[in-house]
MILUM-542491 format. One record per residue: residue number from 1; x, y, z of N, C-alpha, C in turn. Coordinates in pm, whole numbers, padded with zeros to 5 digits, always signed. Atoms other than C-alpha are relative to their C-alpha. Example, Ala and Ser with C-alpha at 12.3 -4.5 7.8 and 13.67 -1.06 7.14 Angstrom:
<pts>
PT     i     n_c1     n_c2     n_c3    ca_c1    ca_c2    ca_c3     c_c1     c_c2     c_c3
PT     1   +00089   -00119   +00000   +01230   -00450   +00780   +00090   +00120   +00000
PT     2   -00082   -00119   -00006   +01367   -00106   +00714   -00077   +00109   +00073
</pts>
This chain:
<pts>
PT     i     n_c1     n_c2     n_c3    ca_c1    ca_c2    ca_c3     c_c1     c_c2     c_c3
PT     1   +00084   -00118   +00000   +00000   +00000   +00000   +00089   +00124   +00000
PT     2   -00065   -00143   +00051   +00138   +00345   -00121   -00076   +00093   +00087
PT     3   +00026   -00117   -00117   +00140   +00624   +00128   +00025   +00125   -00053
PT     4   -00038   -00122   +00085   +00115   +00988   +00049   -00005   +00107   +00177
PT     5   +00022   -00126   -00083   +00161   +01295   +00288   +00035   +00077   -00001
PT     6   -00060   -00120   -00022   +00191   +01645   +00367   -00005   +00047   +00121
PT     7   +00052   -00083   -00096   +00210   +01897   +00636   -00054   +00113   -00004
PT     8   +00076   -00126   -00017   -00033   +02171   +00758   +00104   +00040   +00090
PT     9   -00056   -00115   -00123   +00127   +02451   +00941   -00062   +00124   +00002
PT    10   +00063   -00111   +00008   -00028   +02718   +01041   +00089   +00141   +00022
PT    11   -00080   -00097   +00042   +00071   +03062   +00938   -00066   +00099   +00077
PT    12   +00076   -00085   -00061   -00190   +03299   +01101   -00128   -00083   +00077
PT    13   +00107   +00060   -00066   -00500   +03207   +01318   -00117   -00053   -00108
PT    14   +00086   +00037   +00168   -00735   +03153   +00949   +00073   -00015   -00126
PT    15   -00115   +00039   +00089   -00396   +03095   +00743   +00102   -00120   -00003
PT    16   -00091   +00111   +00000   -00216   +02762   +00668   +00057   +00003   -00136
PT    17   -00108   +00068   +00129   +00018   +02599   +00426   -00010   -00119   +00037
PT    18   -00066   +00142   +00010   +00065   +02281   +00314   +00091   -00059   -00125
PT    19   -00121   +00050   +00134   +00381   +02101   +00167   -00002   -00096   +00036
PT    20   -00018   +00126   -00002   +00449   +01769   +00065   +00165   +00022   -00037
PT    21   -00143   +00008   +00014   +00772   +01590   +00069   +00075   +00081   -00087
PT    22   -00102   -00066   +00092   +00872   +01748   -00249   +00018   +00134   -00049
PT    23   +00004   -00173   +00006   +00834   +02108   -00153   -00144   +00069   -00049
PT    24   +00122   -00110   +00057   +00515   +02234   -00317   -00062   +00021   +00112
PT    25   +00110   -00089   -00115   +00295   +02471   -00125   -00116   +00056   -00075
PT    26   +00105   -00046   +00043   -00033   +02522   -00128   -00071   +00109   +00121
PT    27   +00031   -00147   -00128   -00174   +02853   +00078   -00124   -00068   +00028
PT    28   +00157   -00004   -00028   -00550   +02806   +00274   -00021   +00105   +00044
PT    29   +00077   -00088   -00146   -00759   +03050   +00477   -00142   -00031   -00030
PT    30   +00120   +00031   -00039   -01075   +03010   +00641   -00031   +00157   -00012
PT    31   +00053   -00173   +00035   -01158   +03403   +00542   -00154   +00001   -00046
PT    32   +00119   -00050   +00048   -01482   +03574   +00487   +00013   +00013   -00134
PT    33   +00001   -00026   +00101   -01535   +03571   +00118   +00041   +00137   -00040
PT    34   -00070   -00155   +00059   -01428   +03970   +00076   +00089   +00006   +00056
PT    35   -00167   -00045   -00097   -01083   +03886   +00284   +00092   -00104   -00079
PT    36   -00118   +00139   +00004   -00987   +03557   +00102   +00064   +00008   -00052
PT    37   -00074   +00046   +00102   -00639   +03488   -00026   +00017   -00111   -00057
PT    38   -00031   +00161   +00071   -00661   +03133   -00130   -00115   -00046   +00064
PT    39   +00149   +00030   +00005   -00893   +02893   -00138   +00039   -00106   +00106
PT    40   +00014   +00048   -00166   -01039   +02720   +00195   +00032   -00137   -00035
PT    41   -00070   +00119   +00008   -00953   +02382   +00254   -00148   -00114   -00063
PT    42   +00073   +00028   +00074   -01323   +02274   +00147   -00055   +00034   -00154
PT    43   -00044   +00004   +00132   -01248   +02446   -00185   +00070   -00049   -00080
PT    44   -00103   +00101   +00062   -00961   +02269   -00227   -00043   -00163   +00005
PT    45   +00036   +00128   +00030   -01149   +01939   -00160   -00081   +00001   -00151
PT    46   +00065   +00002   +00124   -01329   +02023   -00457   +00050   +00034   -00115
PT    47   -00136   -00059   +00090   -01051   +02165   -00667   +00041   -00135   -00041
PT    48   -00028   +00096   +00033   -00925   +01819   -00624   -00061   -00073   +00004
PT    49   +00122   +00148   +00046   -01222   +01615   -00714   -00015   +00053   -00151
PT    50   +00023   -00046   +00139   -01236   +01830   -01016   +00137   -00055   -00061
PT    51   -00070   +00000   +00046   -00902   +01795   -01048   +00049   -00157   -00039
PT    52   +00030   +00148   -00050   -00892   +01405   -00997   -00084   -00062   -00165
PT    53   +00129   +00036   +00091   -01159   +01379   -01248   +00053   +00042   -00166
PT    54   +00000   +00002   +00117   -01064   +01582   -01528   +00100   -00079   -00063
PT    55   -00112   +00090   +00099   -00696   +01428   -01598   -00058   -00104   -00089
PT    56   +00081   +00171   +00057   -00849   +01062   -01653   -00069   +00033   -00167
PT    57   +00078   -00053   +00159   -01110   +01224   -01888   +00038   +00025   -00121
PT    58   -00077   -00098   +00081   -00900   +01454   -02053   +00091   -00125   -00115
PT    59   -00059   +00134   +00025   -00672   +01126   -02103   -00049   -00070   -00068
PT    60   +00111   +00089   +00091   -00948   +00905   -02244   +00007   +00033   -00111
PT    61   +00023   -00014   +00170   -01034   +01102   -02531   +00091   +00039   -00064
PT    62   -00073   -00043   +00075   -00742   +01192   -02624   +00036   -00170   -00049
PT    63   -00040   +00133   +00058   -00678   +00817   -02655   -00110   -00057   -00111
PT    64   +00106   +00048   +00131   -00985   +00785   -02887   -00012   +00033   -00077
PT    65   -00037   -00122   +00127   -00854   +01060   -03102   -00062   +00104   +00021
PT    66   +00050   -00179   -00007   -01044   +01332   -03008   +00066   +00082   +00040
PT    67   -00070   -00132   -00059   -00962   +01659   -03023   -00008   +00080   +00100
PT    68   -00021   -00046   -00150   -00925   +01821   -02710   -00019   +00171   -00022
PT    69   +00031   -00117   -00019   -00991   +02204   -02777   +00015   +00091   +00123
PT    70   -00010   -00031   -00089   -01060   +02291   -02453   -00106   -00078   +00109
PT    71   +00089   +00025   -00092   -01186   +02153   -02142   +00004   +00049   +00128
PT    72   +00027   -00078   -00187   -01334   +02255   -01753   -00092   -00092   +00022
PT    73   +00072   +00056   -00064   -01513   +02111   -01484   -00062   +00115   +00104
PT    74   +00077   -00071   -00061   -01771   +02310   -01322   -00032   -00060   +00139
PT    75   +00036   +00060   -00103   -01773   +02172   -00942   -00061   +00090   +00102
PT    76   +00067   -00092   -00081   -02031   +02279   -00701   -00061   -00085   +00098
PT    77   +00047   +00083   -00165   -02112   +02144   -00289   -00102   +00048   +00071
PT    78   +00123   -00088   -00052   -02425   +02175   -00140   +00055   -00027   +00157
PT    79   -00053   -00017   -00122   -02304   +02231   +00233   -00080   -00044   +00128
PT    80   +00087   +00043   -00206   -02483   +02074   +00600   -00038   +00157   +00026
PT    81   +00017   -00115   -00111   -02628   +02390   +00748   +00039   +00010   +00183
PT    82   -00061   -00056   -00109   -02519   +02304   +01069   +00185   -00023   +00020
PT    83   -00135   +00011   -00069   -02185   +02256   +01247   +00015   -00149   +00006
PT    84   -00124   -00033   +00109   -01953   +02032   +01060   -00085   +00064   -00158
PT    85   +00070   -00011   +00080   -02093   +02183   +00790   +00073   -00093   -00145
PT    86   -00028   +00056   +00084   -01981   +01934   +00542   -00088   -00025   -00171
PT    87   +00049   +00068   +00099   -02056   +01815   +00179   -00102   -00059   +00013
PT    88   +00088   +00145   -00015   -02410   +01630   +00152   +00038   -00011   -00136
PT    89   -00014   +00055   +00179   -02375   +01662   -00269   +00086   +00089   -00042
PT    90   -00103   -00038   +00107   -02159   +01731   -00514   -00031   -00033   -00119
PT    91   +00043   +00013   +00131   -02200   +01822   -00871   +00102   +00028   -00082
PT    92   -00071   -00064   +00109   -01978   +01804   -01154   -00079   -00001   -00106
PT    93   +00097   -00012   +00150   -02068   +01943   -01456   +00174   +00050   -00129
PT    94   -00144   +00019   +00064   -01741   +01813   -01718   -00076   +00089   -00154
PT    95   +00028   -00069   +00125   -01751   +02075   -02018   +00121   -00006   -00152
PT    96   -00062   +00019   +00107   -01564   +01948   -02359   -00021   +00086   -00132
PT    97   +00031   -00098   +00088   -01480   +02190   -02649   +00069   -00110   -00124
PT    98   -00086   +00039   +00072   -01393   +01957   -02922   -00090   -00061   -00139
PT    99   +00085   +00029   +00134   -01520   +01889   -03318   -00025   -00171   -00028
PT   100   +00052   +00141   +00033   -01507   +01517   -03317   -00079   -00056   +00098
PT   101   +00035   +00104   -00075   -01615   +01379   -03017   -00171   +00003   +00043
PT   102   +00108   +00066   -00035   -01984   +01256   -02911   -00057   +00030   +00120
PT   103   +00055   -00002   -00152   -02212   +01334   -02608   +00020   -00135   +00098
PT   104   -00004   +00123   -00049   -02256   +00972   -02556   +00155   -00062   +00038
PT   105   -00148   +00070   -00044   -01851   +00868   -02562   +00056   +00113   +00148
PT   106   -00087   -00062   -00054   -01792   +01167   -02347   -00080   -00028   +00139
PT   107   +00084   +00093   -00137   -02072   +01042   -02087   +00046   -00110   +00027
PT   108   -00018   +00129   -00042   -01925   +00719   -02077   +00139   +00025   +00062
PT   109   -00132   -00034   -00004   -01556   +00853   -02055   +00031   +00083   +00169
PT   110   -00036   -00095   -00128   -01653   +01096   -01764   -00052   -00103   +00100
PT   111   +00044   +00089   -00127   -01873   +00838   -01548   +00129   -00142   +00030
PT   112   -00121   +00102   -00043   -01534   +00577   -01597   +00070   +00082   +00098
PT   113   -00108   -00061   -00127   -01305   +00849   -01440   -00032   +00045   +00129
PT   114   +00054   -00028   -00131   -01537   +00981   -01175   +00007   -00098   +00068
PT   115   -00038   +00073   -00100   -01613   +00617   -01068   +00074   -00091   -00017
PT   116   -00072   +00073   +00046   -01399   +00444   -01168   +00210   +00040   +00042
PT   117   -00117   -00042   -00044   -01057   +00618   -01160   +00030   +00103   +00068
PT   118   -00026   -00082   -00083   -01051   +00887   -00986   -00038   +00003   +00197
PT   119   -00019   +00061   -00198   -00878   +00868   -00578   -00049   +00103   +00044
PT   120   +00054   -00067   -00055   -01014   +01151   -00490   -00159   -00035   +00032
PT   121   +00119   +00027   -00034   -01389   +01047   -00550   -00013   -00108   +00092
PT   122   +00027   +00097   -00105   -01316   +00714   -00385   +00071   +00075   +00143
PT   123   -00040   -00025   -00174   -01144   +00875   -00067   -00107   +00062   +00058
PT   124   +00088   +00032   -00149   -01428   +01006   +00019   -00117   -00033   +00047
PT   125   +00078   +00072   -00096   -01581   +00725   +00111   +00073   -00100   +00092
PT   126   -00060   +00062   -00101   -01303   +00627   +00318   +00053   -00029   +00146
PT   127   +00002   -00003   -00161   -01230   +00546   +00680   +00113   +00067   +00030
PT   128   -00099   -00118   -00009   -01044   +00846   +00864   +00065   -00013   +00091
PT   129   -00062   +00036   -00086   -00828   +00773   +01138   +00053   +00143   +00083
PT   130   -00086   -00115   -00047   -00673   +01006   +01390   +00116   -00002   +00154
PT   131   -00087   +00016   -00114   -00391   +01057   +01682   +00020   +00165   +00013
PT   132   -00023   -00133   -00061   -00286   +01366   +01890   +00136   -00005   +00066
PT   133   -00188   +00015   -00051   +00070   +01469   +02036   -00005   +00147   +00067
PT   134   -00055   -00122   -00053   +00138   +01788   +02239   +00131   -00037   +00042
PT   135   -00126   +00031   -00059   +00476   +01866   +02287   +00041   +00145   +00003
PT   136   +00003   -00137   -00070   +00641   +02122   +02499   +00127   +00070   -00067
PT   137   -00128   -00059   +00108   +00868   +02418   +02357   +00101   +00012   +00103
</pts>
């Protein structure tokens, strides 16, 4: 089993970072929509379900010859109203700009990578584990 990780550190009281082993950083904050510099950490779960999703896709048809023009994924979370306010749904809506390819191949192409290949959609329906550590300065 292949292991992946990064660390959060926090930068301000609504400001983190996270890097993985091989240096990249990604900024968060939990900001009021007219303060935010980067996107919250439940944007970024959805960043990377989009992101998760389109490669595969993108991948597919290019292997079936289609032309690739341009593509996006329109992802949008309907949110718990209370406290965790989590994900109940999620909608992608995969948008292909290209002269050969088919509604039907590109429906079949996007429901393989959503369920099919993409780790992001399966993680989360996966079991979350946790541990705690204080340690003194």
């Amino acid at each position: 089993m292949a292991k992946r990780n990064v660390t959060v550190k926090m930068k301000a009281d609504h400001e983190y970072e996270s890097v993985n082993p091989q240096g990249n950083v990604v900024q968060m904050d939990m900001y009021d929509p007219d303060q935010k510099k980067a996107q919250s950490p439940m944007d970024m779960l959805l960043s990377a379900l989009g992101g998760c999703a389109s490669v595969d896709a993108v991948l597919m048809m290019k292997k079936k010859r289609k032309e690739v023009l341009d593509f996006f994924v329109e992802v949008e979370g309907d949110r718990n109203d209370g406290v965790p306010a989590f994900f109940t749904d999620i909608h992608l809506k995969f948008i292909l700009v290209s002269p050969n390819a088919t509604e039907e191949e590109f429906a079949k192409v996007v429901a393989l990578s959503v369920d099919k290949y993409c780790s992001v959609a399966s993680s989360l329906k996966s079991t979350i584990t946790y541990s705690s550590e204080v340690r003194r300065a």
